[in-house]
TIVO-2410 file (N, C-alpha, C; in nm, 3 decimals):
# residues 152
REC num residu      c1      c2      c3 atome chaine
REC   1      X  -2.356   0.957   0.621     N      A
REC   1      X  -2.241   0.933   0.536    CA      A
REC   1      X  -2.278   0.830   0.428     C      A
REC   2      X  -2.247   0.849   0.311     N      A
REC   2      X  -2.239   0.773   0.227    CA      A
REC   2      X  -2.162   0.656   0.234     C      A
REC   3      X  -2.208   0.528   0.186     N      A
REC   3      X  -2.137   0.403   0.169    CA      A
REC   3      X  -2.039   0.376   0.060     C      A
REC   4      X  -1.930   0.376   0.112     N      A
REC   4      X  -1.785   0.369   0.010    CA      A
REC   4      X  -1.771   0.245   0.010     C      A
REC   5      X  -1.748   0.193  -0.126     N      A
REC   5      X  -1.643   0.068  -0.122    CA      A
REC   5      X  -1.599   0.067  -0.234     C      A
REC   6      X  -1.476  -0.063  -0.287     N      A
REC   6      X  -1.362  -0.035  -0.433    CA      A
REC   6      X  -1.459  -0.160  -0.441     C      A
REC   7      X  -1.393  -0.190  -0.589     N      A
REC   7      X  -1.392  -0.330  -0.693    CA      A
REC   7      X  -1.314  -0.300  -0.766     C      A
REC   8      X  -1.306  -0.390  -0.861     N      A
REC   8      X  -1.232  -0.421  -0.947    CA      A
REC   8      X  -1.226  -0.316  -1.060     C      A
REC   9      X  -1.155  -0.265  -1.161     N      A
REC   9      X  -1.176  -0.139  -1.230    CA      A
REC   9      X  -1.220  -0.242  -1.388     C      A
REC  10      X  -1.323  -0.219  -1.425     N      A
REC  10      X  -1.394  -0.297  -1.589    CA      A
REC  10      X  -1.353  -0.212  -1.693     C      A
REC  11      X  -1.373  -0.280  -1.807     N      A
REC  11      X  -1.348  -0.147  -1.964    CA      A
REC  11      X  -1.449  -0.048  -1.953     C      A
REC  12      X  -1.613  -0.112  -1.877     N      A
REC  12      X  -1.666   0.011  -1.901    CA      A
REC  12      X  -1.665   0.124  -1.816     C      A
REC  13      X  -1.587   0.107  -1.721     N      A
REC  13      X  -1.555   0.214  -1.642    CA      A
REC  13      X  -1.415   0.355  -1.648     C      A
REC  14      X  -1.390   0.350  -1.787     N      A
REC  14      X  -1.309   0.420  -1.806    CA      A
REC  14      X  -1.314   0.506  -1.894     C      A
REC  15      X  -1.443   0.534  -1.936     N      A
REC  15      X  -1.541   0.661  -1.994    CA      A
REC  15      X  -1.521   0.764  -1.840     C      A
REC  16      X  -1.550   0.701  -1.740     N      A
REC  16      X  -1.597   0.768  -1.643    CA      A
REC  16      X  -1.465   0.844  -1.619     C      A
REC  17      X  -1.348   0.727  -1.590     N      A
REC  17      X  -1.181   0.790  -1.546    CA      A
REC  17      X  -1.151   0.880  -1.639     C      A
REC  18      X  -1.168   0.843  -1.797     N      A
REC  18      X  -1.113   0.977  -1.864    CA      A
REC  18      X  -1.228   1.090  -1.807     C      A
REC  19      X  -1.309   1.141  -1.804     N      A
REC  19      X  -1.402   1.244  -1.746    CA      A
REC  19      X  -1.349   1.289  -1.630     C      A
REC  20      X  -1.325   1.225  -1.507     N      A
REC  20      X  -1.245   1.271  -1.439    CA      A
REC  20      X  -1.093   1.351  -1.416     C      A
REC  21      X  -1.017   1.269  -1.542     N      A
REC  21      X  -0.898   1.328  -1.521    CA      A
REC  21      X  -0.908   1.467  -1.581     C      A
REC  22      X  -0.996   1.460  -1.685     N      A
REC  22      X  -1.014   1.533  -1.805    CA      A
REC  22      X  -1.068   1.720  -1.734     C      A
REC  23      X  -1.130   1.679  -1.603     N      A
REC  23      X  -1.171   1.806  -1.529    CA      A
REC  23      X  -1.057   1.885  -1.489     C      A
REC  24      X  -1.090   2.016  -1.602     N      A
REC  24      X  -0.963   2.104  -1.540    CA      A
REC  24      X  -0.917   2.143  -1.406     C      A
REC  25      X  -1.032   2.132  -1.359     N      A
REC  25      X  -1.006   2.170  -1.199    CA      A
REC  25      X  -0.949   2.058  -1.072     C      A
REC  26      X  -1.005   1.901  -1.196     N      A
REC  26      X  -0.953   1.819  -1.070    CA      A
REC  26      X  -0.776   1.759  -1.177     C      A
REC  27      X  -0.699   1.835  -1.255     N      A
REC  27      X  -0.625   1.785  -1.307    CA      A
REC  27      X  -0.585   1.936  -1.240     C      A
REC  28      X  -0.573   2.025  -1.214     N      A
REC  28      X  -0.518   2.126  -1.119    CA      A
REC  28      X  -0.485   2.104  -0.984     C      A
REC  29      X  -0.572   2.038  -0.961     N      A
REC  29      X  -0.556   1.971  -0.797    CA      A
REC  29      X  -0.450   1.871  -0.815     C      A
REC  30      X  -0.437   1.795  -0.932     N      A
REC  30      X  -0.356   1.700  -0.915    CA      A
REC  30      X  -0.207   1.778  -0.978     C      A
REC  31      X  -0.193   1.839  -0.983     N      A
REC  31      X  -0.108   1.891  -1.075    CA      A
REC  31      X  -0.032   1.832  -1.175     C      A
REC  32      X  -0.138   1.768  -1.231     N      A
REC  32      X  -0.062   1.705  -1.345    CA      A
REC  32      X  -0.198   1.721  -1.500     C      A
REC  33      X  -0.147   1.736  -1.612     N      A
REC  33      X  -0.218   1.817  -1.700    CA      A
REC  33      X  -0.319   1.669  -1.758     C      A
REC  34      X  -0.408   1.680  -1.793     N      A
REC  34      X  -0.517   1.581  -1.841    CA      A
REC  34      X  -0.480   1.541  -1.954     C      A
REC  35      X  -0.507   1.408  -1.988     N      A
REC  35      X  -0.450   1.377  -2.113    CA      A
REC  35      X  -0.565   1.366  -2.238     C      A
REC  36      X  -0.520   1.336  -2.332     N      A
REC  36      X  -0.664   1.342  -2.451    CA      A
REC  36      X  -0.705   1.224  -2.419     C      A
REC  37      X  -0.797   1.207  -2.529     N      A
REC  37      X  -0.862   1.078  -2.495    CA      A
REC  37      X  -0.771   0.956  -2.540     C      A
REC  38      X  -0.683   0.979  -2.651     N      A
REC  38      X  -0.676   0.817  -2.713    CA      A
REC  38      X  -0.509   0.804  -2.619     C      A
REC  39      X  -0.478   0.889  -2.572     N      A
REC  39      X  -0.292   0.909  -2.444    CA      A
REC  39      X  -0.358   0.815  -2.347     C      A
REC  40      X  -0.500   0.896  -2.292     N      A
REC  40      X  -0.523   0.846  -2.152    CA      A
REC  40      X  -0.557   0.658  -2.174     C      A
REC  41      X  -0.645   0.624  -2.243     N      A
REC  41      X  -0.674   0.485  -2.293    CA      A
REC  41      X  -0.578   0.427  -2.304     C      A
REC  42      X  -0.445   0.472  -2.449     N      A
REC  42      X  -0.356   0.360  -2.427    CA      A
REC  42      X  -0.277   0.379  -2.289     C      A
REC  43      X  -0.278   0.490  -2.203     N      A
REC  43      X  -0.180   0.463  -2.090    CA      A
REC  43      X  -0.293   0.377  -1.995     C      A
REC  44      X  -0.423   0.403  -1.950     N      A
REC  44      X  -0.436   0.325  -1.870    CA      A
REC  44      X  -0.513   0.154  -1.914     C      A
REC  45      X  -0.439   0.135  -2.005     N      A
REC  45      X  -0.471   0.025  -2.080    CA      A
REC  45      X  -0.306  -0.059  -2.029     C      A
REC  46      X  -0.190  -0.016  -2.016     N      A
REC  46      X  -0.108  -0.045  -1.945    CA      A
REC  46      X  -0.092  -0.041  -1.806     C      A
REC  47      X  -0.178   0.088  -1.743     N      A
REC  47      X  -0.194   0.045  -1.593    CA      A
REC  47      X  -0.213  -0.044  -1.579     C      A
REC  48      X  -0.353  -0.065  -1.620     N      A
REC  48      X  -0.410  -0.203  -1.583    CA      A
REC  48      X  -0.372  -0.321  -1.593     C      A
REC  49      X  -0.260  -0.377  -1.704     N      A
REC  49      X  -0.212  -0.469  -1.749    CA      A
REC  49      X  -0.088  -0.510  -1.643     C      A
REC  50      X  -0.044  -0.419  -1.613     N      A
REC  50      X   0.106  -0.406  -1.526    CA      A
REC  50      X   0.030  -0.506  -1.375     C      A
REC  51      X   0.078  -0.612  -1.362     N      A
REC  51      X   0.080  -0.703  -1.266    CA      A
REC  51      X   0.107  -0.584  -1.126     C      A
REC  52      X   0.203  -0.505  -1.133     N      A
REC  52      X   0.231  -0.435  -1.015    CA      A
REC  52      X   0.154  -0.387  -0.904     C      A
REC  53      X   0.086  -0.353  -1.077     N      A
REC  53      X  -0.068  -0.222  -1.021    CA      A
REC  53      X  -0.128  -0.307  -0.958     C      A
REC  54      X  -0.192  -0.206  -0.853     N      A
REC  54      X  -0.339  -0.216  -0.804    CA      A
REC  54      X  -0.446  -0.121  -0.799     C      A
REC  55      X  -0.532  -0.130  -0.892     N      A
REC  55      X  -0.634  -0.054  -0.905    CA      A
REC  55      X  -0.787  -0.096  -0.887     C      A
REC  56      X  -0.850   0.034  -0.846     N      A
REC  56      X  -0.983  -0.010  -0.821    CA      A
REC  56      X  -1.100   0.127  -0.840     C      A
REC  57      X  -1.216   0.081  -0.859     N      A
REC  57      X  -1.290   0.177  -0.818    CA      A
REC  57      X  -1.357   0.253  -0.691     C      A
REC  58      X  -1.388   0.351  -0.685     N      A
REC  58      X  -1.422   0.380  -0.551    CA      A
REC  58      X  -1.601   0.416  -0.588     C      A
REC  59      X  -1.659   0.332  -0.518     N      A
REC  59      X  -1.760   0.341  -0.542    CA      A
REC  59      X  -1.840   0.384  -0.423     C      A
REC  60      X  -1.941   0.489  -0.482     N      A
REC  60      X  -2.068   0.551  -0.368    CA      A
REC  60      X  -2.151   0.505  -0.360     C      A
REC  61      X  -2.240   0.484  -0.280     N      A
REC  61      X  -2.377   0.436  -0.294    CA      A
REC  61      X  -2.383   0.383  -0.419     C      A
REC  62      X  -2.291   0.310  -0.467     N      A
REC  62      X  -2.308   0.214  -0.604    CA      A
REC  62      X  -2.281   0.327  -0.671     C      A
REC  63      X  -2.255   0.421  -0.720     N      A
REC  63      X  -2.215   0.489  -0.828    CA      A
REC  63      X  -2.070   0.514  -0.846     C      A
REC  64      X  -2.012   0.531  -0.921     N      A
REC  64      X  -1.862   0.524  -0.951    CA      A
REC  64      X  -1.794   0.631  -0.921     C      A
REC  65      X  -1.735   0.674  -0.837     N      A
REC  65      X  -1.696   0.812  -0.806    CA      A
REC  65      X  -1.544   0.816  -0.880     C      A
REC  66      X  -1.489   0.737  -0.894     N      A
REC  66      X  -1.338   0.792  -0.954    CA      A
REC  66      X  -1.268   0.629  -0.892     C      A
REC  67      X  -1.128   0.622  -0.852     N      A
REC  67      X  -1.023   0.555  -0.836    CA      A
REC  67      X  -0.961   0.567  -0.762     C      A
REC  68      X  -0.845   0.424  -0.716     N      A
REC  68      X  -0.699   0.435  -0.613    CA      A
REC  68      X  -0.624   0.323  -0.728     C      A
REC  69      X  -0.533   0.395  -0.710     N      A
REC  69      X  -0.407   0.318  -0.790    CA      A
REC  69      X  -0.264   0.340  -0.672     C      A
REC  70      X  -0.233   0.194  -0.660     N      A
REC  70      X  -0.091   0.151  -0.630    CA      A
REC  70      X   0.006   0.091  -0.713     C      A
REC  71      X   0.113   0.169  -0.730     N      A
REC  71      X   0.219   0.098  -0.795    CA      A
REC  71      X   0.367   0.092  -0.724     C      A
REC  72      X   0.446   0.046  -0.809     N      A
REC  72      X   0.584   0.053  -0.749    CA      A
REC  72      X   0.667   0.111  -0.867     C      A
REC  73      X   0.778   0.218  -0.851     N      A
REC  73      X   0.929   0.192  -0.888    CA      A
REC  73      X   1.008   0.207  -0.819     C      A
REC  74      X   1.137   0.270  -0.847     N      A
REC  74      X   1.237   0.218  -0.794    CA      A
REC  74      X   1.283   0.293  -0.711     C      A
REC  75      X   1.182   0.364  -0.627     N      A
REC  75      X   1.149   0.382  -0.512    CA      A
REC  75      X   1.088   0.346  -0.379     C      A
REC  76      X   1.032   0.222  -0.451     N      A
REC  76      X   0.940   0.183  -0.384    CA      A
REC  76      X   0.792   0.195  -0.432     C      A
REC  77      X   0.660   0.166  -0.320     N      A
REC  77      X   0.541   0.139  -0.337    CA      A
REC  77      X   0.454   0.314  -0.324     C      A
REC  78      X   0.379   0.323  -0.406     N      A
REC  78      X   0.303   0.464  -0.432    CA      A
REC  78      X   0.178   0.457  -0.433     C      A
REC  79      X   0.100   0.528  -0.403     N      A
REC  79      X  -0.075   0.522  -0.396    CA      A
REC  79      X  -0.095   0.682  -0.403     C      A
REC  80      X  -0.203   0.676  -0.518     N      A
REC  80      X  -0.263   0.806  -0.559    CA      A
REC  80      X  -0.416   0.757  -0.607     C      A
REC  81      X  -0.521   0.861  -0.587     N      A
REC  81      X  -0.641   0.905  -0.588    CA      A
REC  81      X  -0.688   0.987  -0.661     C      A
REC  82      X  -0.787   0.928  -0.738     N      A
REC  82      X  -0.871   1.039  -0.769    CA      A
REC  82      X  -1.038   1.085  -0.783     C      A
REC  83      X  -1.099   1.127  -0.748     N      A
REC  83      X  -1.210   1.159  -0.719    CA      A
REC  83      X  -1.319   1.254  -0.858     C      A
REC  84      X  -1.425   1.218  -0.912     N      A
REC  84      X  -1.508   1.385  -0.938    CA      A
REC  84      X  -1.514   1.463  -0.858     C      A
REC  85      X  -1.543   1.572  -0.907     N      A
REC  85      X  -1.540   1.729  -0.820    CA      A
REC  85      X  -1.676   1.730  -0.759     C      A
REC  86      X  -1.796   1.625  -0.796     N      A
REC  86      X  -1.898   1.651  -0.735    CA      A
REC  86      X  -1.890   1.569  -0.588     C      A
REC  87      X  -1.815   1.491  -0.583     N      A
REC  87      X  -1.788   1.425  -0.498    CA      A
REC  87      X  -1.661   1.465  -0.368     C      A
REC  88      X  -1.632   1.582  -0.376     N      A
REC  88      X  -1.526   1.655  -0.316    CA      A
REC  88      X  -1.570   1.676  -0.186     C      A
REC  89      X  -1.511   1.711  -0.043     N      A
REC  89      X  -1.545   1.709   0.065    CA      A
REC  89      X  -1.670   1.646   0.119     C      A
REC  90      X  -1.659   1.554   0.092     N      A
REC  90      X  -1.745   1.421   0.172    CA      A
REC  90      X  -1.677   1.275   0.242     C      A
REC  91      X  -1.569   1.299   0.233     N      A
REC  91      X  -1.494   1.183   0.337    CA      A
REC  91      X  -1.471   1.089   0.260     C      A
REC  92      X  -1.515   1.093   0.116     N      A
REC  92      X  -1.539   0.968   0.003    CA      A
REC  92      X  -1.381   0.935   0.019     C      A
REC  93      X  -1.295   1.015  -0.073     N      A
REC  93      X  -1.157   1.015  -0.013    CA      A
REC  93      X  -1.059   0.938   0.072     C      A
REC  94      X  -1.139   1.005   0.199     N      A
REC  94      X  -1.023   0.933   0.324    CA      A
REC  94      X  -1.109   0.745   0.315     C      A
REC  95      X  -1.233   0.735   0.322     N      A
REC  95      X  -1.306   0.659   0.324    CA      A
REC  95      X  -1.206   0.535   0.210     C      A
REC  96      X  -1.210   0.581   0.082     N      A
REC  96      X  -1.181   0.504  -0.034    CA      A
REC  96      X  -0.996   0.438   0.052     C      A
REC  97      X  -0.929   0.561   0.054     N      A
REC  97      X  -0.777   0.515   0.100    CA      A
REC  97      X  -0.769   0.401   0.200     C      A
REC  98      X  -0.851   0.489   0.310     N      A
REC  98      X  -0.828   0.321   0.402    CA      A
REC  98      X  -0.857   0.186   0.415     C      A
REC  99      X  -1.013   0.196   0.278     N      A
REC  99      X  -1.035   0.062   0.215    CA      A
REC  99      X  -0.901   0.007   0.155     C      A
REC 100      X  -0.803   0.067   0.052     N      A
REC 100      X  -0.713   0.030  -0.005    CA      A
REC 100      X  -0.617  -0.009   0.062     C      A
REC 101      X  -0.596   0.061   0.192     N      A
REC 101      X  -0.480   0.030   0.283    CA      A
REC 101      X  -0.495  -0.085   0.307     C      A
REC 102      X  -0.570  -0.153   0.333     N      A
REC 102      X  -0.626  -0.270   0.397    CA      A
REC 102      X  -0.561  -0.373   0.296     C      A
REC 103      X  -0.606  -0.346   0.153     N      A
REC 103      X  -0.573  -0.494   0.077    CA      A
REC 103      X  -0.456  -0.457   0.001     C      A
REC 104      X  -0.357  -0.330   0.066     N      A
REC 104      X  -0.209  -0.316  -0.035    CA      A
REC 104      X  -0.171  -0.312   0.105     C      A
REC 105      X  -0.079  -0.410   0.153     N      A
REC 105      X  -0.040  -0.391   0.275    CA      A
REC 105      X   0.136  -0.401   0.268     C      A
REC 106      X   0.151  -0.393   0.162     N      A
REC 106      X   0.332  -0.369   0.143    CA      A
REC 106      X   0.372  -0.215   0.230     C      A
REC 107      X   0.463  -0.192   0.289     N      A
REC 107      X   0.489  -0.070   0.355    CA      A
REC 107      X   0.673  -0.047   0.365     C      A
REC 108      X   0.706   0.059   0.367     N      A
REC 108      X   0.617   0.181   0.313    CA      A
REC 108      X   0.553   0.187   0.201     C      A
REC 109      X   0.464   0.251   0.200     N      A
REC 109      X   0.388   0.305   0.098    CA      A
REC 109      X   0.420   0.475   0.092     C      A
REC 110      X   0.400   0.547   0.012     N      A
REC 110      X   0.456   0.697  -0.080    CA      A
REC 110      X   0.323   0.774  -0.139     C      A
REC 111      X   0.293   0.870  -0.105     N      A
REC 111      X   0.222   0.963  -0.199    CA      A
REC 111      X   0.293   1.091  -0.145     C      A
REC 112      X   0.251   1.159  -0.272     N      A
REC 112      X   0.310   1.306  -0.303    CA      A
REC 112      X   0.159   1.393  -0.394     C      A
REC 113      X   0.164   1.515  -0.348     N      A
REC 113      X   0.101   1.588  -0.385    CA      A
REC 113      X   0.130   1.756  -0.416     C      A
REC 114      X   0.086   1.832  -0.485     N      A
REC 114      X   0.113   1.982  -0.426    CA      A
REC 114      X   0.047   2.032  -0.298     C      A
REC 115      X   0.170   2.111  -0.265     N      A
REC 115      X   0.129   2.178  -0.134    CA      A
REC 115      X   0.029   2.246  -0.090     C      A
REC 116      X  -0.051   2.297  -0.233     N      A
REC 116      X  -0.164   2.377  -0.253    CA      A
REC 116      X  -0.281   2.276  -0.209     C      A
REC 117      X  -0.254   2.153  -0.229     N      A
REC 117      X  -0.381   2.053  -0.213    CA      A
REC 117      X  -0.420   2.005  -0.104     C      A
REC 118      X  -0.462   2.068  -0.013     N      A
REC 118      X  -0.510   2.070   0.126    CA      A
REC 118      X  -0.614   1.972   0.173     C      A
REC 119      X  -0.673   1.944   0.068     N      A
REC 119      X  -0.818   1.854   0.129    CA      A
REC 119      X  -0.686   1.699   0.080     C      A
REC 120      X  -0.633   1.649   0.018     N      A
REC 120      X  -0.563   1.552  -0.016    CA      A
REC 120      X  -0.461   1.521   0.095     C      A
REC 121      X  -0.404   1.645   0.148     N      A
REC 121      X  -0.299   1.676   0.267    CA      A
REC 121      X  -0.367   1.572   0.386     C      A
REC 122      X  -0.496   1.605   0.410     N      A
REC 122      X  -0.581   1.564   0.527    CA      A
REC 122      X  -0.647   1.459   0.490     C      A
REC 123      X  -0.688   1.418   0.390     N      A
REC 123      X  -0.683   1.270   0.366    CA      A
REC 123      X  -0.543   1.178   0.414     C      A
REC 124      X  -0.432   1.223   0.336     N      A
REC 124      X  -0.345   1.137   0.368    CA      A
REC 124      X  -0.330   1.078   0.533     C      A
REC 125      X  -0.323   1.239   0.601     N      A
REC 125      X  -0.278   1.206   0.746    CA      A
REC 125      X  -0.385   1.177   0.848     C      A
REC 126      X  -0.525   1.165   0.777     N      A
REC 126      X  -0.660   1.086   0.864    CA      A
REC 126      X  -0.622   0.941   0.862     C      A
REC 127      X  -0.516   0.930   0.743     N      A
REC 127      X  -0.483   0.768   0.721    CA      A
REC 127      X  -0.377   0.706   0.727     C      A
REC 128      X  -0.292   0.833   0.872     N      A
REC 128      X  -0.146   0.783   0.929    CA      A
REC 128      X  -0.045   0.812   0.791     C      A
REC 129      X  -0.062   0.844   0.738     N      A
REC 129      X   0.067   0.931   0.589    CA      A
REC 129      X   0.126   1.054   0.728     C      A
REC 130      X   0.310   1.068   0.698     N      A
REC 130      X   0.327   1.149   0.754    CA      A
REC 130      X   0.426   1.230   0.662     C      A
REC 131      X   0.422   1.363   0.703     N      A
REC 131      X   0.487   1.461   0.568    CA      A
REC 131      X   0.612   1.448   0.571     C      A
REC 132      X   0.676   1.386   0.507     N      A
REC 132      X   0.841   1.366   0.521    CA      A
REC 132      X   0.894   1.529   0.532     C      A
REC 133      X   1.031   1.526   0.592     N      A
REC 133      X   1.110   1.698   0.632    CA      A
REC 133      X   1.215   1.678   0.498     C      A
REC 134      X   1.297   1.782   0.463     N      A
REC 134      X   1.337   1.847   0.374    CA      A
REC 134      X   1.477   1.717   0.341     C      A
REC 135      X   1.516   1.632   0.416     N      A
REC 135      X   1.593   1.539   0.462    CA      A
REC 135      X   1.562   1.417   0.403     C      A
REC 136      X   1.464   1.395   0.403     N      A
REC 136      X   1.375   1.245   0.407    CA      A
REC 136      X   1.336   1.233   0.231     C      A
REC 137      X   1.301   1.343   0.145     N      A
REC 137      X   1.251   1.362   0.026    CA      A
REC 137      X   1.365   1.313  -0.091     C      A
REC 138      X   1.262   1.282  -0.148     N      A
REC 138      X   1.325   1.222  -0.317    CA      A
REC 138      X   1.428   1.334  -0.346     C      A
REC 139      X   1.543   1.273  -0.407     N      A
REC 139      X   1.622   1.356  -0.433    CA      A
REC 139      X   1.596   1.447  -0.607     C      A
REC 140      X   1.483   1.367  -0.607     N      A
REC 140      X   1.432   1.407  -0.776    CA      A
REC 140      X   1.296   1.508  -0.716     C      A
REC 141      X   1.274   1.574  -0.549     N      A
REC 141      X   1.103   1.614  -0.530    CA      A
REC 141      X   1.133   1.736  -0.582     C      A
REC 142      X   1.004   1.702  -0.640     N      A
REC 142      X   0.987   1.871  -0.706    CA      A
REC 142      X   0.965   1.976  -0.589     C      A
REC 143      X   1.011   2.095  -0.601     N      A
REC 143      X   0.989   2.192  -0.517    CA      A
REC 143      X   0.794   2.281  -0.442     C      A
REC 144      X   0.749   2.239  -0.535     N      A
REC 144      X   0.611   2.261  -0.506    CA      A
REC 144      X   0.524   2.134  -0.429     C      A
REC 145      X   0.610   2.000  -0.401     N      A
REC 145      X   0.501   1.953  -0.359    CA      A
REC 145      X   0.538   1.864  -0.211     C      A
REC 146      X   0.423   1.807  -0.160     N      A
REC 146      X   0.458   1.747  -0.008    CA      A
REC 146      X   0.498   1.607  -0.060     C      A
REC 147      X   0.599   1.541   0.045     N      A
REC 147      X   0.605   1.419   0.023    CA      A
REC 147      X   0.572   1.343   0.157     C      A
REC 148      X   0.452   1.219   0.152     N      A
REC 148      X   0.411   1.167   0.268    CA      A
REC 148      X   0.471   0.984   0.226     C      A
REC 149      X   0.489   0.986   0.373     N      A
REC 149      X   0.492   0.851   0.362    CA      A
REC 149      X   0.453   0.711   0.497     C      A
REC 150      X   0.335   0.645   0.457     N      A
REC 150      X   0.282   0.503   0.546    CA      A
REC 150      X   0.377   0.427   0.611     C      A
REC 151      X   0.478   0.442   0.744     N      A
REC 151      X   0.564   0.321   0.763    CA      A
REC 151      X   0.488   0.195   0.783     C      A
REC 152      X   0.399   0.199   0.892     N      A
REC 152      X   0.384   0.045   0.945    CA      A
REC 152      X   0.191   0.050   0.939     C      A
***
């Protein structure tokens, strides 16, 4: 297994994040559409700024594989992932989340995904996420996707 760990997210590491989001296939997985270049910069030029956030890199054997971002609204606390596609089914994933769990320890914590996204599904619940029932969901959830959530 490869050696996972986060740091801190730098300016020059966000050549790499736009590349990532920017992959049609891993902006399909996420179901959410990739942004251009100068959208994605000024938005995550405010991630980063937002005291809320917590972001980091997820790093492989020292190479930069992608990100975890935690935020809050007014729902509460949220954590989402994202990975390169070369880096896909290798545990990098579940590996990266439970590093994060560790130093965002506000709970609950919230992620949501599409239902289609199966390898993300099994990340979550290697890392105690449980799929909320039809009861439990945002009254705003979109119909296509799971909603999990970290109690304790």
């Amino acid at each position: 297994m490869s050696e996972v760990s986060l740091r801190a997210i730098t300016p020059d590491d966000l050549p790499t994040l736009f590349e990532n989001q920017y992959d049609p296939a891993s902006a399909a997985m996420a179901g959410t559409p990739s942004r251009e270049e100068a959208d994605f910069y000024d938005r995550r030029t405010k991630v980063e700024a937002n005291p809320a956030n917590d972001t980091r890199a997820i790093m492989v054997d020292g190479e930069m594989a992608g990100d975890v971002v935690s935020w809050t609204d007014d729902s509460g606390r949220h954590i989402g992932y994202r990975i390169a596609q070369r880096f896909w089914g290798r545990g990098i994933a579940t590996a990266a989340l439970r590093l994060m769990l560790t130093e965002i320890t506000d709970r609950p914590i919230q992620a949501d995904l599409l239902q289609t996204n199966v390898g993300s599904r099994r990340v979550l619940e290697k890392n105690g996420f449980r799929l909320l029932g039809p009861d439990e969901r945002p009254a705003d959830a979109e119909p296509e996707s799971h909603y999990f959530r970290l109690d304790a």
